[in-house]
C-alpha positions in Angstrom: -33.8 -41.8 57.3 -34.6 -45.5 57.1 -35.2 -47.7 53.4 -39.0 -47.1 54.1 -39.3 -43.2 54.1 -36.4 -43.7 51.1 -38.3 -43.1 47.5 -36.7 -44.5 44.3 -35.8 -41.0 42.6 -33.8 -40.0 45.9 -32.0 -43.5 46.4 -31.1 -42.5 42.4 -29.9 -39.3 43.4 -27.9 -39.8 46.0 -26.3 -43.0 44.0 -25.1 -40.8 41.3 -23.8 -38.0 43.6 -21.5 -41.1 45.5 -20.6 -42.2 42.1 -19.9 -38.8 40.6 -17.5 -38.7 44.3 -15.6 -41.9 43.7 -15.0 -41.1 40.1 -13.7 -37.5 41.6 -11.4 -39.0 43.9 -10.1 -42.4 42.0 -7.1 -42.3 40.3 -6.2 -44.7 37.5 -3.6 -47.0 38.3 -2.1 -46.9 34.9 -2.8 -43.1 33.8 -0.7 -40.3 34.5 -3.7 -38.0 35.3 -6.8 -38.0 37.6 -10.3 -38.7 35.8 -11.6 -35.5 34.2 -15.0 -34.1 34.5 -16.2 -34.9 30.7 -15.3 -38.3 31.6 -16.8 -38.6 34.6 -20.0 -37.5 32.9 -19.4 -39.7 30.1 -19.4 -42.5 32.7 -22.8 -41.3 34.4 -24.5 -41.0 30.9 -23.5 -44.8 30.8 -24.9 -45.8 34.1 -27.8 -43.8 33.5 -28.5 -45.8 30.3 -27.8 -48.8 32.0 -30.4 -48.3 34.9 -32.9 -47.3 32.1 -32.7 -50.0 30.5 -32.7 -52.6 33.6 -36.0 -50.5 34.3 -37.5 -50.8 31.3 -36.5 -54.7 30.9 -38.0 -55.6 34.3 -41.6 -53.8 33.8 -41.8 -55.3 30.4 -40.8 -58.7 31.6 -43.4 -58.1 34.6 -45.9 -57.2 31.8 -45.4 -60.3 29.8 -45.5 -62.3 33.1 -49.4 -60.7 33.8 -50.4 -61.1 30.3 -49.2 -64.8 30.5 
């Protein structure tokens, strides 16, 4: 599939399925113990929020920049 058949949601998708993986497979150089599930979720709760919000600060800075 090339970038142009791509949508947003499915790039999304498939970025927090190969995040959820590395966090599976990555083990912390300092801990005794691999990462466990509740945390990896607690760290794609966090990107989540972070993607929102990059979202909603670009179409509100595109906004001001029409209104302007």
């Amino acid at each position: 599939m090339s970038c142009s058949d791509c949508s947003l949601s499915y790039i999304f998708r498939e970025g927090y399925i190969d995040f959820e993986n590395y966090l599976t497979n990555v083990w912390p150089v300092d801990h005794p113990r691999a990462i466990s599930k509740k945390t990896i979720m607690k760290h794609i709760q966090h990107l989540r929020k972070m993607i929102t919000l990059a979202y909603h600060l670009t179409v509100t800075l595109v906004l001001a920049m029409w209104i302007l």
